[in-house]
C-alpha positions as CSV (number, residue, x, y, z in Angstrom):
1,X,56.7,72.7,-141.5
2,X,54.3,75.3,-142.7
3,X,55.8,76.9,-146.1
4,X,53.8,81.0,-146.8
5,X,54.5,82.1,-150.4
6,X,54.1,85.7,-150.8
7,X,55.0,86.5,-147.1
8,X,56.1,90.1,-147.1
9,X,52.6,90.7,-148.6
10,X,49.9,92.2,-146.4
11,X,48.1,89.4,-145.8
12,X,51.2,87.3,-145.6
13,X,53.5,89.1,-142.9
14,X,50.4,88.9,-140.7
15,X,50.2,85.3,-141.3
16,X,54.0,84.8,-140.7
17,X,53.4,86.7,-137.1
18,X,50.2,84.8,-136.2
19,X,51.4,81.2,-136.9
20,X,55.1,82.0,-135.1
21,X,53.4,83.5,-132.1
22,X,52.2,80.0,-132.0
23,X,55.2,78.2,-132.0
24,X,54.8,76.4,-135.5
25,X,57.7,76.1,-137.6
26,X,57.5,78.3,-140.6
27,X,59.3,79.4,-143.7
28,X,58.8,82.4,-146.0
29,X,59.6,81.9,-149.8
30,X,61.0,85.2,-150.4
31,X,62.0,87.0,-153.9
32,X,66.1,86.8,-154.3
33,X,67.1,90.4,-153.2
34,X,63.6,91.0,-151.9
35,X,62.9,93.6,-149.0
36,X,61.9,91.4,-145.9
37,X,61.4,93.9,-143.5
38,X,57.8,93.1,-143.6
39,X,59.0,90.1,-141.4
40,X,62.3,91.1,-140.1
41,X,62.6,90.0,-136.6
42,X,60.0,87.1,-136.7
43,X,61.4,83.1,-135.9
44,X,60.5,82.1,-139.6
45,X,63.4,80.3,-141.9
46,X,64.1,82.6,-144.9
47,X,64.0,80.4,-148.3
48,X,65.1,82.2,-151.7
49,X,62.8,81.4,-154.9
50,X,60.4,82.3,-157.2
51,X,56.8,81.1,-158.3
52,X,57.8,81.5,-161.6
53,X,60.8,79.1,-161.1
54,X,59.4,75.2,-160.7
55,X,63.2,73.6,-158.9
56,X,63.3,76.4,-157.0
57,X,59.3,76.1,-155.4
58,X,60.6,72.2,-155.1
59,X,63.2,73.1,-152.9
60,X,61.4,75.0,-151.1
61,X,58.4,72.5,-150.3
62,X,60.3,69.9,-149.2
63,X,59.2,68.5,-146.1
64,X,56.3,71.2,-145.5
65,X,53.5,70.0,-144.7
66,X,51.1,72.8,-145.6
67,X,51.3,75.6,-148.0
68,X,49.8,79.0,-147.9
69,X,50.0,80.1,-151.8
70,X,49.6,83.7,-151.0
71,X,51.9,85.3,-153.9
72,X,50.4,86.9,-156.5
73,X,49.6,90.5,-158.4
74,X,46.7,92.5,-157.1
75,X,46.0,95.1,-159.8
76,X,43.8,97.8,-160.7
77,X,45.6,99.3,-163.7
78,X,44.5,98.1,-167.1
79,X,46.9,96.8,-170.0
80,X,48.5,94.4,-167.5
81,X,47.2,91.3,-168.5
82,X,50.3,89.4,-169.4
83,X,52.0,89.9,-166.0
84,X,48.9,89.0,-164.4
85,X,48.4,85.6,-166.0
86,X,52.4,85.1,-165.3
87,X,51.7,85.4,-162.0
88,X,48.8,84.5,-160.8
89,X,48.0,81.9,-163.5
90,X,51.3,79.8,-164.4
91,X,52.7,80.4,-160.9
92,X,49.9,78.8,-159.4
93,X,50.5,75.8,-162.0
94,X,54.1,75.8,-160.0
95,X,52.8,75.5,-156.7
96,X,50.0,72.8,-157.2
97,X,52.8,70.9,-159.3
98,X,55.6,71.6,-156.5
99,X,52.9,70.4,-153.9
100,X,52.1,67.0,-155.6
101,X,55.8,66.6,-155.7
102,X,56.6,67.1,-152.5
103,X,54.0,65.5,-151.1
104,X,52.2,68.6,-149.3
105,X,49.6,67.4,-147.3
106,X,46.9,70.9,-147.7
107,X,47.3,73.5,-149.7
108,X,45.8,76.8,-148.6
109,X,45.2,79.0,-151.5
110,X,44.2,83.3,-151.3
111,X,41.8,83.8,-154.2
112,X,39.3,86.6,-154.3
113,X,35.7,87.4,-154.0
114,X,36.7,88.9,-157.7
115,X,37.3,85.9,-158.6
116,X,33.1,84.6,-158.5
117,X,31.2,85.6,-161.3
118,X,28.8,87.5,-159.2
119,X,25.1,88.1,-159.6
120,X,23.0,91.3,-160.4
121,X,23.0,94.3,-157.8
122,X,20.4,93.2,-155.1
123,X,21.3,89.6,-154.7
124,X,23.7,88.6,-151.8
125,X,26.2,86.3,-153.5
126,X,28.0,83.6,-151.9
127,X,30.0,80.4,-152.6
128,X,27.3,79.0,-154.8
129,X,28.5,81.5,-157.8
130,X,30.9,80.2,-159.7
131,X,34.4,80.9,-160.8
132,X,34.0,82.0,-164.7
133,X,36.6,84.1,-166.1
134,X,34.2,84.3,-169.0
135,X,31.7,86.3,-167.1
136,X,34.6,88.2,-165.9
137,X,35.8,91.7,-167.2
138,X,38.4,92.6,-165.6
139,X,41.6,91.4,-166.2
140,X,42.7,90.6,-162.2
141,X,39.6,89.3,-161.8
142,X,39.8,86.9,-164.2
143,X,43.3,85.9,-163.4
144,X,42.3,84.8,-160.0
145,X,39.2,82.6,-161.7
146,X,41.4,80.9,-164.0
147,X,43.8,80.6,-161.0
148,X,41.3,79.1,-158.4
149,X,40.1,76.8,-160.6
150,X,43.5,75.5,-161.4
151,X,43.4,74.5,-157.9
152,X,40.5,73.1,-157.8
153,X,41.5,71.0,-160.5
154,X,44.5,69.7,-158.4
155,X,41.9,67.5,-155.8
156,X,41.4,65.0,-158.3
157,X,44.8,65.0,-158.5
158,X,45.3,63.4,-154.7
159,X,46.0,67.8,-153.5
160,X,44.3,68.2,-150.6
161,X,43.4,72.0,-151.3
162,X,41.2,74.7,-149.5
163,X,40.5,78.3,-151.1
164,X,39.5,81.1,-149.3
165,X,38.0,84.5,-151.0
166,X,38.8,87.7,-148.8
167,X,37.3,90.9,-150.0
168,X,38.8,94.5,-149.8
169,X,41.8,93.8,-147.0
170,X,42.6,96.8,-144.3
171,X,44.4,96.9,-141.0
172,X,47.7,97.3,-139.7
173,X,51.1,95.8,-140.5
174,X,50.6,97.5,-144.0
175,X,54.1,98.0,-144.9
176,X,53.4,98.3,-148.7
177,X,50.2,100.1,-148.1
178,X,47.0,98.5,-149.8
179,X,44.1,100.5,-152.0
180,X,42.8,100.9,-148.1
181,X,46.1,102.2,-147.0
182,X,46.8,104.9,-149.6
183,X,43.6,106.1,-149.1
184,X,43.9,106.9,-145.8
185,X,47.4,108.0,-145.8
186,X,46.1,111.0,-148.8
187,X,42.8,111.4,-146.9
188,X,45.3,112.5,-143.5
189,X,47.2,114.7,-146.1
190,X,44.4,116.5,-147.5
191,X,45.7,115.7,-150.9
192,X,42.3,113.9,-152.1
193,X,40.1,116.4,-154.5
194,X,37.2,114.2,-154.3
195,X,35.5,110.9,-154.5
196,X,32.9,108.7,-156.1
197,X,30.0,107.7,-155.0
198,X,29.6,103.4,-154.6
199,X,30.5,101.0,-151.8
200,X,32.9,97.9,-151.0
201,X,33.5,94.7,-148.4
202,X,36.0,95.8,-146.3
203,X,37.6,92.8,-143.9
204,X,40.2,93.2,-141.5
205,X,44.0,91.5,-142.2
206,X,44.4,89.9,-138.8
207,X,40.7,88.3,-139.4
208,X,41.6,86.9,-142.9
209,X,44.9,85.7,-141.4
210,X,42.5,83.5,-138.8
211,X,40.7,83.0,-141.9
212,X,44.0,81.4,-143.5
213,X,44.4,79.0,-140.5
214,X,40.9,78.3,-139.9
215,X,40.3,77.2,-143.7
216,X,43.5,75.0,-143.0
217,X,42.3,73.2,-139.7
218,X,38.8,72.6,-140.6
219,X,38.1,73.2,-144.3
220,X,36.6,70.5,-146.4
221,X,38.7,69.5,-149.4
222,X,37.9,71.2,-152.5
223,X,35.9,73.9,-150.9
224,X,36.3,77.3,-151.4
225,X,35.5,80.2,-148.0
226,X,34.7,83.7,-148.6
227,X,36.3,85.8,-145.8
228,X,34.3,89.2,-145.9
229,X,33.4,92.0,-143.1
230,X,31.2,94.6,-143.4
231,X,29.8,96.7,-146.1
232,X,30.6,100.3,-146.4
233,X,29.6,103.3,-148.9
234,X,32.4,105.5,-149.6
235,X,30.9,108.5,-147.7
236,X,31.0,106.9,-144.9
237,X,34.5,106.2,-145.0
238,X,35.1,109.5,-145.9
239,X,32.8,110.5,-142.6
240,X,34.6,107.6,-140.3
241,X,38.1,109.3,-141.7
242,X,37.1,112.7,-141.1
243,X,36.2,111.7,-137.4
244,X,39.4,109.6,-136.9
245,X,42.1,112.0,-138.4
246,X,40.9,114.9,-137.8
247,X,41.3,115.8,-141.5
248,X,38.5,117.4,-143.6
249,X,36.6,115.0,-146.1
250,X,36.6,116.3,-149.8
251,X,33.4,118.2,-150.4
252,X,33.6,117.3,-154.3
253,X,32.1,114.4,-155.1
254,X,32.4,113.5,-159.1
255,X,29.7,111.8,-160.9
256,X,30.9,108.0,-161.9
257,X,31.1,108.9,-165.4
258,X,33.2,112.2,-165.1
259,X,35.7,109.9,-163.0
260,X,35.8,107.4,-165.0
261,X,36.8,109.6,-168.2
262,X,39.7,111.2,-165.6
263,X,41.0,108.6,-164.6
264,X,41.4,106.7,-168.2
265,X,43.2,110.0,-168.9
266,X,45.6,110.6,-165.9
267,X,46.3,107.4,-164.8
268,X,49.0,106.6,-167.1
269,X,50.4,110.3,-166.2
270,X,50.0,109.2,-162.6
271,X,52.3,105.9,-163.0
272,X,54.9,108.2,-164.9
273,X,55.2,110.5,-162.7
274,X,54.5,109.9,-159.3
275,X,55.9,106.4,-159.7
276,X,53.0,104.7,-158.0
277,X,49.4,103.2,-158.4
278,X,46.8,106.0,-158.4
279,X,43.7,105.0,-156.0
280,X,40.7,106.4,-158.8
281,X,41.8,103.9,-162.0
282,X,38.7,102.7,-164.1
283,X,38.9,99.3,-162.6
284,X,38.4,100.8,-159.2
285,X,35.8,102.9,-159.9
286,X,33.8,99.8,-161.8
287,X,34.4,97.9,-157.8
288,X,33.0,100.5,-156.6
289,X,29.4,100.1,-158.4
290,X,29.1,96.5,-158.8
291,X,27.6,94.4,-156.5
292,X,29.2,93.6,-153.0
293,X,26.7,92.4,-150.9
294,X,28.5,89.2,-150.0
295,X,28.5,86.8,-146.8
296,X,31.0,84.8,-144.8
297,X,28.0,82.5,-143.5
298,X,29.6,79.2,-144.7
299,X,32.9,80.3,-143.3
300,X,31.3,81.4,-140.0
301,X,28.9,78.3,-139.6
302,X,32.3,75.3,-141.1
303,X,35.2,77.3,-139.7
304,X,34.1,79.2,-136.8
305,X,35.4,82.6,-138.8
306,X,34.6,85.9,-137.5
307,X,34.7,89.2,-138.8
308,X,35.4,92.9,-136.2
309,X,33.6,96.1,-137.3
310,X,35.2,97.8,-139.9
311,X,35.6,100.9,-137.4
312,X,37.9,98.9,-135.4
313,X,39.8,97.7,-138.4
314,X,40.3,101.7,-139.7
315,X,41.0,102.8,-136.1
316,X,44.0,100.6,-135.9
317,X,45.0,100.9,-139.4
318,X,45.1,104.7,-138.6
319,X,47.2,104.0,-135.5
320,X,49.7,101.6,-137.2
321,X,50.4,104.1,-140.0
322,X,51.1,106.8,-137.4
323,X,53.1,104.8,-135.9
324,X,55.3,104.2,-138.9
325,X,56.0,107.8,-139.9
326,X,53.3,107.1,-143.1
327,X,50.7,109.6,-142.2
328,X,53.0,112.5,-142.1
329,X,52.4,116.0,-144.8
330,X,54.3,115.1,-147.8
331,X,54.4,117.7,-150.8
């Protein structure tokens, strides 16, 4: 029995598909009343509970014999520390606890490459940074450091635990539509004024998902395995978007500190109104400039992990979204 917390995530309903398409027995803690259309129509059993709620995790994990801790908060709005630690910190606590308890034989846990304190612009960074929320500004970032190490903390324990560290996630099957998503979905609109110059790791879903089950089958205990793809500056996504959409790129392109001062001043104007995560938060524009020259060597070289071009990953994105009705004019 293979238990996926956080299923109806992006990274989880693509896990869900991948492990049912091959036969293995799965079951998706879901949120009570939670939308599960994400993975409607898949062979996976349905179990009610919350992270938050130890008995509930218990039930849950009884006779699984992996778990892929995949719930959490991804944010890039500031002032949301206390939901984040919730979360991402004390829920974690409930799913090592619920593991030992049950007797889980691996747990596979989603960090972040946030979650490494990483080193100055110019140096690839890999697995050999550590996880310091100290060195850490950002509030997500340092969620997911305190989480991971919580984890890590858990071997001693008797946990058999793995951690993996995707980067910036794309693809298809984006039902709740990612940072990645968004943007391409107002980039088809036309409804982007501009952008900021800088540049992210951008890895495919379905390739962390083999990630996930690679990490599980052939991870060493206590290790942690950064899934990344490929590099890309923000023109040329605008550029690669342009050519896949058929949409124009915006031609302004704002200065990082102009942006920065816009979007501490409209973003909370954006959440009010629009109801929805704006893409350009101070966070995001921070990502942007720090350093993400990362690689997926260990991964590649203990797991056999591989990583497509991040072309590919956009060109199917693009295709799933139109599939879905989400790339149509709004207002």
């Amino acid at each position: 029995m293979i238990v996926i917390t956080g299923p109806t995530g992006h990274i989880g309903n693509v896990l869900a598909r991948e492990l049912s398409k091959r036969g293995e027995r799965v079951r998706a803690l879901v949120l009570p009343a939670e939308d599960i259309t994400p993975i409607s129509g898949l062979d996976v059993e349905i179990a009610q509970g919350n992270i938050l709620d130890l008995d509930s995790l218990i039930k849950a994990f009884e006779g699984a014999d992996v778990v892929y801790h995949l719930a959490g908060i991804i944010s890039i709005v500031p002032g949301e520390w206390d939901k984040l630690y919730r979360v991402n910190v004390e829920g974690t606590k409930n799913v090592i606890e619920a593991c030992l308890k049950c007797r889980v034989r691996r747990l596979v846990y989603a960090s972040s490459i946030h979650a490494f304190a990483e080193p100055p612009p110019g140096i690839t960074f890999d697995e050999t940074s550590p996880f310091d929320p100290d060195k850490l500004s950002m509030e997500y970032d340092r969620s997911k450091a305190m989480a991971t190490l919580e984890v890590l903390k858990a071997v001693p324990k008797g946990l058999d635990v793995v951690v993996t560290c995707p980067t910036g996630v794309i693809g298809p099957y984006d039902y709740r539509l990612s940072e990645m998503g968004r943007l391409i979905r107002d980039f088809s609109r036309k409804t982007l004024v501009g952008y900021v110059d800088g540049a992210y790791d951008f890895v495919d879903v379905r390739d962390v998902v083999q990630g996930l089950i690679l990490a599980c089958e052939r991870g060493k205990t206590g290790e942690s395995y950064i899934l990344s793809g490929e590099r890309i500056t923000i023109p040329e996504i605008m550029s690669l978007l342009e050519e896949l959409t058929g949409s124009p790129m915006p031609r302004l392109k704002f200065p990082v500190w102009v942006a920065e001062i816009a979007a501490a001043i409209l973003t909370p104007l954006y959440l009010m109104v629009v109801r929805e995560r704006p893409i350009l938060t101070t966070c995001s524009i921070q990502t942007l400039q720090r350093n993400s020259e990362t690689t997926s060597r260990k991964a590649m070289e203990e797991l056999g992990y591989s990583a497509r071009p991040i072309r590919h990953a956009i060109e199917d994105s693009i295709k799933w979204l139109k599939e879905h009705g989400m790339l149509k004019s709004s207002r």
